[in-house]
N, C-alpha and C positions, 0 to 999 in steps of 0.2 A: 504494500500500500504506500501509496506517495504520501509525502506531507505534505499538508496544507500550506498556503502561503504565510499565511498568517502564522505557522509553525516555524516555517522558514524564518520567518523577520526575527520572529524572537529568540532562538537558536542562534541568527548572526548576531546580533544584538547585547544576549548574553558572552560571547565570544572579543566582542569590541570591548565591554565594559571591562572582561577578564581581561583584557590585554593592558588596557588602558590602569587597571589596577597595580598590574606587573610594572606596568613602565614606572609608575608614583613611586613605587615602591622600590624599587631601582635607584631612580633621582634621589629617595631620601636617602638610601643607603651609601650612595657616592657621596652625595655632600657630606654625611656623617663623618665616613669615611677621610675623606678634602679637610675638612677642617681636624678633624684625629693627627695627618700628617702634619700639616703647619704647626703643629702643638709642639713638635719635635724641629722640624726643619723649617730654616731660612724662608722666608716666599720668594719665590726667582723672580719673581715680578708683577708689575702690576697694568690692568688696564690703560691706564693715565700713562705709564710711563712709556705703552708700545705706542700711544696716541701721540705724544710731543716728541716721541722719534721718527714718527709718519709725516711731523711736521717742522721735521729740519733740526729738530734741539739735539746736540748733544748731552746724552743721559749719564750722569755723575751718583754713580751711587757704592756704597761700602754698607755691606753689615755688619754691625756690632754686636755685643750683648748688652743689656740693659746695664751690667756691673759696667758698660766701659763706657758710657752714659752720664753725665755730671747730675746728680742729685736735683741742682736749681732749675736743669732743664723741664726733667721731671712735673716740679711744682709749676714752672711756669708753664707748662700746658693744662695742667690739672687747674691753677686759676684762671687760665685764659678760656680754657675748651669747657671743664666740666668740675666742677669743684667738687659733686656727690659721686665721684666715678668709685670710689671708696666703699660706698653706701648702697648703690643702685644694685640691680641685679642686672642690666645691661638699657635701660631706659628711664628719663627723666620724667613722668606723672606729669610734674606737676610746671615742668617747661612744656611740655606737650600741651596742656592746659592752657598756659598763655599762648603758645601759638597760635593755636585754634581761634583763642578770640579775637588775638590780631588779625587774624584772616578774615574771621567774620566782620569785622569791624572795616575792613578795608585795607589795613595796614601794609598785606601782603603776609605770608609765609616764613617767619624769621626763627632762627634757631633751631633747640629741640633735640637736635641728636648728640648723643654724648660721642668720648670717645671711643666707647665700643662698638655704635653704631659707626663710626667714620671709619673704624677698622674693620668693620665688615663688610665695607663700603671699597675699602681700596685693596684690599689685600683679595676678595673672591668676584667683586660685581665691577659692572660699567657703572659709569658716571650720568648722572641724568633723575630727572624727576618724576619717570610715569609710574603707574600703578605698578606695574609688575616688578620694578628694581623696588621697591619699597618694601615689596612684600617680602623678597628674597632678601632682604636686609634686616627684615624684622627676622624669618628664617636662623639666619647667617650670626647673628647677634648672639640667640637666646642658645645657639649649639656655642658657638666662644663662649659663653658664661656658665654653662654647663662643662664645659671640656677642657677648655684653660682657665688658668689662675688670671688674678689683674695682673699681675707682675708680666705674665707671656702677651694680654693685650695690650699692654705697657709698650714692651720688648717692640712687637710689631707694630703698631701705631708709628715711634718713634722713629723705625727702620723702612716704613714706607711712605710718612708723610710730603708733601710733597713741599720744597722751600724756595722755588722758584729757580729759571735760566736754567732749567734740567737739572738741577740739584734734587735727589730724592733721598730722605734719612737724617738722620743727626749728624751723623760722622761728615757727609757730603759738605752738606750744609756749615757747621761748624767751620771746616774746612775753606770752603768756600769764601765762606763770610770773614773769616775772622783766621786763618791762617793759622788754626791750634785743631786739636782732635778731642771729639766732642766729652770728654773726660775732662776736660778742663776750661770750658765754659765754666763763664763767672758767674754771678744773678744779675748782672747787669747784661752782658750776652745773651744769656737766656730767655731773658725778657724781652728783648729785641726779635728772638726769632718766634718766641710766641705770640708777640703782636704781630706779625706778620704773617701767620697761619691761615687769617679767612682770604687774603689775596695774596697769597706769595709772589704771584706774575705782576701785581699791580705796586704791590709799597716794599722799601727797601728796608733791609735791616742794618743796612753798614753800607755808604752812611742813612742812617733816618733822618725821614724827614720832619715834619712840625708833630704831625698826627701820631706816626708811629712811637716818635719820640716821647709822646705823652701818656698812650696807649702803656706802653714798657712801664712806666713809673708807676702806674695806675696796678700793674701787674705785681711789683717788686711790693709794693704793699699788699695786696696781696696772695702772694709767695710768702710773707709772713705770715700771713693766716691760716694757709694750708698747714705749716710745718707745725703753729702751736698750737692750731686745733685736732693736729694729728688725723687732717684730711689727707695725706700719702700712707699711714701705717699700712693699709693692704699691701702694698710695696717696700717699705722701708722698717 
């Protein structure tokens, strides 16, 4: 006896969903997988940085360990980027919260992502704003906070961020800027390269200019706050 059509549809159907199940299941088990290795090994690279090689930049970059990392750099991204990166389990509540009203209010879309979201941003995804890198970032985030320590999103953040002229990393950067290796940045250094983090391509660190120069000062105070509130201990 033949089957019905309608037997047919459902038979493929069943067969699509099964496959479509496998494939998810697949995807989560790589990315698990993807993010298990970086937890150990270096990230060879990053989106961004095959992007401003596509577009003529010479890419400067050195990985470090976080032990070969100056301490002040440390805090000034933790004041500049995310002061509860300490605290959070990989997302900020209640900057989330202001954004959203900023947006609704008209303001535009500002902030919001810590620094484990910006590492999961650079170290696994492209760069860009639509729904689907968001999701894979929210993904990407909650498996690093699960699977690595702060100290390793620390590690990596610092080792992919991006410091402008194809400089990617502390070390590069340091280097770069300031002709010493990132172990010996000052807080006054530091602070410089942390105010420069939301446009690296746009504002300098050495020399700075009016804004940046003020931005850093605004930072070095607090870099004080971090260290005596003991917003680094996850780290330190």
């Amino acid at each position: 006896m033949k089957a019905s059509p309608s037997q047919t549809d459902h038979g493929l159907l069943r067969r699509v969903l099964s496959l479509g199940a496998r494939l998810i299941a697949l995807g989560i088990a790589l990315t698990i997988l993807w993010v298990m290795l970086y937890r150990v090994v270096p990230v060879p690279g990053t989106t961004l940085m095959g992007w401003r090689s596509m577009q003529g930049q010479a890419i400067s970059r050195d990985w470090v360990p976080l032990d070969d990392i100056s301490p002040q750099l440390v805090r000034a991204v933790i004041a500049a980027e995310d002061t509860g990166f300490c605290q959070h389990i990989g997302f900020d509540v209640e900057a989330i919260k202001v954004a959203i009203a900023d947006a609704r209010a008209g303001s535009g879309w500002r902030g919001a992502s810590t620094i484990s979201q910006q590492t999961a941003k650079n170290a696994f995804l492209w760069h860009g704003r639509d729904p689907l890198r968001k999701l894979a970032e929210v993904w990407f985030t909650g498996l690093q906070e699960l699977i690595w320590s702060k100290r390793r999103i620390m590690e990596v953040y610092l080792n992919v961020a991006e410091w402008g002229d194809g400089n990617f990393g502390a070390e590069a950067a340091a280097q770069a800027r300031f002709g010493k290796p990132a172990l010996e940045l000052t807080a006054y250094e530091a602070s410089l390269l942390a105010a420069v983090l939301p446009s690296p391509n746009r504002w300098s660190a050495n020399p700075p200019g009016p804004y940046v120069a003020s931005r850093a000062e605004t930072l070095r105070k607090r870099m004080a706050t971090v260290r005596r509130n003991g917003l680094d201990t996850c780290i330190y």
